[in-house]
C-alpha positions in Angstrom: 167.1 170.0 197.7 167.6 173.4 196.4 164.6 175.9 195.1 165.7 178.6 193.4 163.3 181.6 192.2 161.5 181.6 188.9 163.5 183.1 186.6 166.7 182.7 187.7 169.7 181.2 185.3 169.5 177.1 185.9 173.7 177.5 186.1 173.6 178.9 189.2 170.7 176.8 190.4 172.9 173.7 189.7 175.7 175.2 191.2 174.1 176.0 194.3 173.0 172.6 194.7 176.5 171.4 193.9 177.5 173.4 196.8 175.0 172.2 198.9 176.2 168.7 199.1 179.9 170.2 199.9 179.2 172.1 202.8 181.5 171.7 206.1 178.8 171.3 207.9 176.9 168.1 206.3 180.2 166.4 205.0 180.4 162.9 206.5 182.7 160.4 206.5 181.0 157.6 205.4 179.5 159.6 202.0 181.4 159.8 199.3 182.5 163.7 197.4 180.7 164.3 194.5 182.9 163.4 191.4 181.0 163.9 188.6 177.0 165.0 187.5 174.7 163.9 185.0 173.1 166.8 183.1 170.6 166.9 179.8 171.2 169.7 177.6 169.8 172.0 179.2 173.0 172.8 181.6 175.3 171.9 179.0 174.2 174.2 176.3 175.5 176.7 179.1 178.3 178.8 177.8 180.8 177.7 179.5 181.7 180.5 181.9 178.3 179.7 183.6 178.4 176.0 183.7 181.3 173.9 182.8 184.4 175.7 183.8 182.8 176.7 186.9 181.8 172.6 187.8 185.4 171.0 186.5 187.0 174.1 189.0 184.9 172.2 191.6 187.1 169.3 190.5 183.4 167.5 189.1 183.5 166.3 186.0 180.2 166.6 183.6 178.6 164.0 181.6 176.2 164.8 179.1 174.5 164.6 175.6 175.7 166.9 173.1 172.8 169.4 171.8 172.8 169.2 167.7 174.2 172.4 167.9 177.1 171.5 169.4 178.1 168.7 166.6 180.2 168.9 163.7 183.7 169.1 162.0 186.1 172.1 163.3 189.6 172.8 162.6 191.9 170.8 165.1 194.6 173.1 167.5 197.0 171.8 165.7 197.9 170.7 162.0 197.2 167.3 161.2 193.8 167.4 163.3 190.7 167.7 163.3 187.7 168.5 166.0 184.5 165.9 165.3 181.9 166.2 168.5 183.8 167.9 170.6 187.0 165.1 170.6 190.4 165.7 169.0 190.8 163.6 166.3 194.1 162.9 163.7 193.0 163.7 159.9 193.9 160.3 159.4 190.4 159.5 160.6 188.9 157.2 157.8 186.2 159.4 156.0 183.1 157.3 156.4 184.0 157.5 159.9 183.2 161.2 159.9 179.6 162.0 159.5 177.7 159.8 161.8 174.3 159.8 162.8 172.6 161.0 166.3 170.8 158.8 168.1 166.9 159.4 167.8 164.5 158.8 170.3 162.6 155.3 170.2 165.7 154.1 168.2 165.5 150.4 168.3 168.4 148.4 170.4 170.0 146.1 168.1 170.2 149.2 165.5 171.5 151.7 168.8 174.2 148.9 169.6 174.9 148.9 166.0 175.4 152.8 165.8 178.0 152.6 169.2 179.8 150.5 167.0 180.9 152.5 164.8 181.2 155.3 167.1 184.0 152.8 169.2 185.8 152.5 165.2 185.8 156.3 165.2 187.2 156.6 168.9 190.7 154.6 167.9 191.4 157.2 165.9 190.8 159.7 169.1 193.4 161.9 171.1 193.4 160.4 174.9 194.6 162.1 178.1 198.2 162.2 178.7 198.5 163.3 181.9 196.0 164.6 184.4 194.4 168.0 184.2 196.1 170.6 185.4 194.9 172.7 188.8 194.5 175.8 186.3 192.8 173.7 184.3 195.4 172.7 181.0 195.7 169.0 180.1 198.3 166.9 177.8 196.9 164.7 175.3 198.5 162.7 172.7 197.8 160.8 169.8 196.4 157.3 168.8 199.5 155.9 167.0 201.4 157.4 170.7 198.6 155.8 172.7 199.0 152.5 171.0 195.4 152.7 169.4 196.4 152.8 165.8 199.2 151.7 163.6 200.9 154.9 161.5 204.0 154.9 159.5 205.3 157.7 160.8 205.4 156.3 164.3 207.9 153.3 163.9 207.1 152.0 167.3 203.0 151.3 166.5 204.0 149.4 163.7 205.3 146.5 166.4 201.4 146.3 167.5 199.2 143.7 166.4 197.4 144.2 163.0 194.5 143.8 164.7 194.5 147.5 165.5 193.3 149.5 162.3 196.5 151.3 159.8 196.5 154.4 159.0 196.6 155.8 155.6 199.6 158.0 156.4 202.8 158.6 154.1 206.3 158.0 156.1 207.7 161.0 155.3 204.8 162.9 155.1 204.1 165.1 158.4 200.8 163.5 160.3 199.7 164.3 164.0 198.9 160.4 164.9 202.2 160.7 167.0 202.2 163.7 168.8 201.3 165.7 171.7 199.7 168.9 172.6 198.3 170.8 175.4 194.9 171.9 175.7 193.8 174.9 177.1 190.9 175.3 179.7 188.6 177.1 177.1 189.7 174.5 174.4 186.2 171.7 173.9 185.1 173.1 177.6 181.7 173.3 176.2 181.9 169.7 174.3 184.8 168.0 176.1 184.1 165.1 178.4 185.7 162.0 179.7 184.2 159.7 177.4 184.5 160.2 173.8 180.2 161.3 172.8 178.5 158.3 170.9 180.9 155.2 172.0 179.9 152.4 174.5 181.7 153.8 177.0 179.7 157.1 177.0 176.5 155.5 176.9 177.1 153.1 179.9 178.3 156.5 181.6 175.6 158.7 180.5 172.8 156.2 180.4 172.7 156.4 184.5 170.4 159.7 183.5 167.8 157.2 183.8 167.6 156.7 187.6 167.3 160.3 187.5 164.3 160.3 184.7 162.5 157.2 186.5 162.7 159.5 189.8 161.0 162.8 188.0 158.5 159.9 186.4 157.4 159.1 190.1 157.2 162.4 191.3 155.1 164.1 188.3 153.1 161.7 187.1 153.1 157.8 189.2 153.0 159.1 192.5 152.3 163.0 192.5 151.9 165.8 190.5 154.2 168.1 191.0 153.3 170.1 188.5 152.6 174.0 187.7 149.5 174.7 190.0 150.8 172.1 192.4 151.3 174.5 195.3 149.5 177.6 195.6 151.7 179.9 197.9 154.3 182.4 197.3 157.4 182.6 198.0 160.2 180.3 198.0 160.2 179.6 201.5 156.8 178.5 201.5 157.2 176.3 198.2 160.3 174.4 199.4 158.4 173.3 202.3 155.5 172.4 200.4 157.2 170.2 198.3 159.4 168.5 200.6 156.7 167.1 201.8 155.8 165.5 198.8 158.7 164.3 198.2 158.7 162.5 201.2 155.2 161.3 200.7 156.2 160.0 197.6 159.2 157.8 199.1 156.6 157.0 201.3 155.0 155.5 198.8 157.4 153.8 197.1 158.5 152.6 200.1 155.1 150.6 200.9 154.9 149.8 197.7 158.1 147.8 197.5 156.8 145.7 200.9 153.5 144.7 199.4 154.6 143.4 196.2 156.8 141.1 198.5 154.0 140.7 200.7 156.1 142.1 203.8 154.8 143.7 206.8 154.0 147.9 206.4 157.4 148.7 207.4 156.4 151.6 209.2 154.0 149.5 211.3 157.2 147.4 212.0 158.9 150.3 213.3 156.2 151.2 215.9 155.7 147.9 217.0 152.4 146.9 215.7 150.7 143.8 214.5 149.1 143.9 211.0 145.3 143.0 212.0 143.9 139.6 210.2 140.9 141.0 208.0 137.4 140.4 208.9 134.4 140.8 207.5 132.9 144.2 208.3 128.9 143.6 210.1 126.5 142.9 207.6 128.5 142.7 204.9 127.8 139.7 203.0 130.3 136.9 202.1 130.7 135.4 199.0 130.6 131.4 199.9 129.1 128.9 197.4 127.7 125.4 198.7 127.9 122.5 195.8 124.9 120.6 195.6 125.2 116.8 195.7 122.3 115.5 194.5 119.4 116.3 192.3 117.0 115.9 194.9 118.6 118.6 197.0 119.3 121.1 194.1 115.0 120.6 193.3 113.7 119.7 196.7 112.0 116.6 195.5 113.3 113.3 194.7 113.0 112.4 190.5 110.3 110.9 189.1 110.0 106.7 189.2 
């Protein structure tokens, strides 16, 4: 865990934290480096001299939503593209392919699947890696027709692919980008760039693990604590940190228990110490609910009937 003071800027926060789980002296064998972090928007809305080209130097790789802000049509590096939510596209890019919808909240599911749909059309059409990125941070990409994704005039070779990939709309003749290759710079789509193109299937399987991380702060602020403003009332952030490390651990505590009653285990903590769960028994005087059937009419009136 890492606390940072009030007011700080959250970049630094996360990349302290980053750091922490890096340090010589906690690195382990059997636990994995940290490859990549989930973030909402507000670490990638970061410029990106305070967030991302600090975290890909760190050779971690964000995944995120794009902020609004961050969407739209821009010039492409090159002639013959074109920049759509933060991905290097050719021109060729069918228009209605262009100006897709966000994805609101409470969106229903078969109209969400519906929506990555078309943003998988969209991503043929996409410049992919080339080559790794560079240690100082450039990277070779190249385009759809090159990459076997589309089917262009102009690059005689995708023609030989099945028609099952889409055709572009190209001339032959008629200079296009769908074949070619360039080299982005670190401060090209640092601030929109990530490995998965923003909208597709892809992305969402890769982005939609922000929901361990939601269902976590769920527990902690509202199912199981409050950690909330008001929470702890000391100061300092010494004091704090300690404070709420030990509701954090209450709360997995919790969970923990939890988890064994629904299964109806033992208390796993009683396990550990070696104790026996005790057999419940009536407390003295405290009355039991048992019911007697009656048999007969004379016992339920204490007199036999009548003739």
């Amino acid at each position: 865990m890492r606390l940072s003071p009030a007011g700080s800027h959250k970049g630094e926060a996360g990349l302290a934290a980053l750091d922490q789980t890096r340090r010589p002296d906690r690195a382990r064998t059997d636990q994995p480096a940290v490859r990549d972090v989930l973030i909402d928007r507000g670490y990638s809305y970061c410029i990106p001299g305070s967030w991302a080209h600090p975290v890909r130097a760190r050779g971690i790789e964000p995944v995120f939503d794009l902020h609004p802000n961050q969407r739209g049509t821009h010039p492409g590096p090159i002639a013959g593209t074109i920049v759509i939510d933060g991905t290097v596209f050719t021109d060729a890019l069918p228009e209605e392919l262009h100006d897709l919808p966000g994805f609101r909240i409470g969106m229903p599911r078969e109209e969400k699947l519906a929506l990555h749909a078309r943003y998988d059309q969209r991503a043929a059409y996409a410049f992919t890696p080339h080559s790794a990125r560079d240690t100082d941070g450039y990277q070779r990409v190249k385009g759809p027709a090159l990459a076997g994704r589309v089917r262009c005039p102009n690059t005689p070779a995708s023609l030989r692919l099945s028609h099952s990939r889409p055709t572009t709309a190209c001339r032959r003749g008629t200079p296009c980008a769908c074949g070619k290759t360039l080299t982005l710079p670190p401060e090209a789509l640092a601030w929109t760039g990530q490995r998965h193109i923003w909208g597709t299937t892809d992305w969402a399987q890769d982005y939609g693990r922000r929901a361990a991380v939601e269902s976590s702060n769920a527990e902690i602020k509202i199912h199981r604590a409050h950690l909330d403003r008001g929470h702890t009332r000391v100061f300092g952030t010494l004091k704090n940190a300690l404070l709420i490390a030990f509701t954090l651990a209450a709360v997995n505590i919790h969970i923990l228990r939890d988890w064994h009653a629904k299964r109806r285990r033992p208390d796993p903590w009683a396990t550990l110490l070696g104790e026996t769960t005790p057999t419940p028994t009536p407390l003295p005087g405290q009355l039991t609910r048992t019911r007697r059937r009656t048999t007969s009419l004379a016992e339920l009136t204490g007199a036999a009937p009548p003739g």
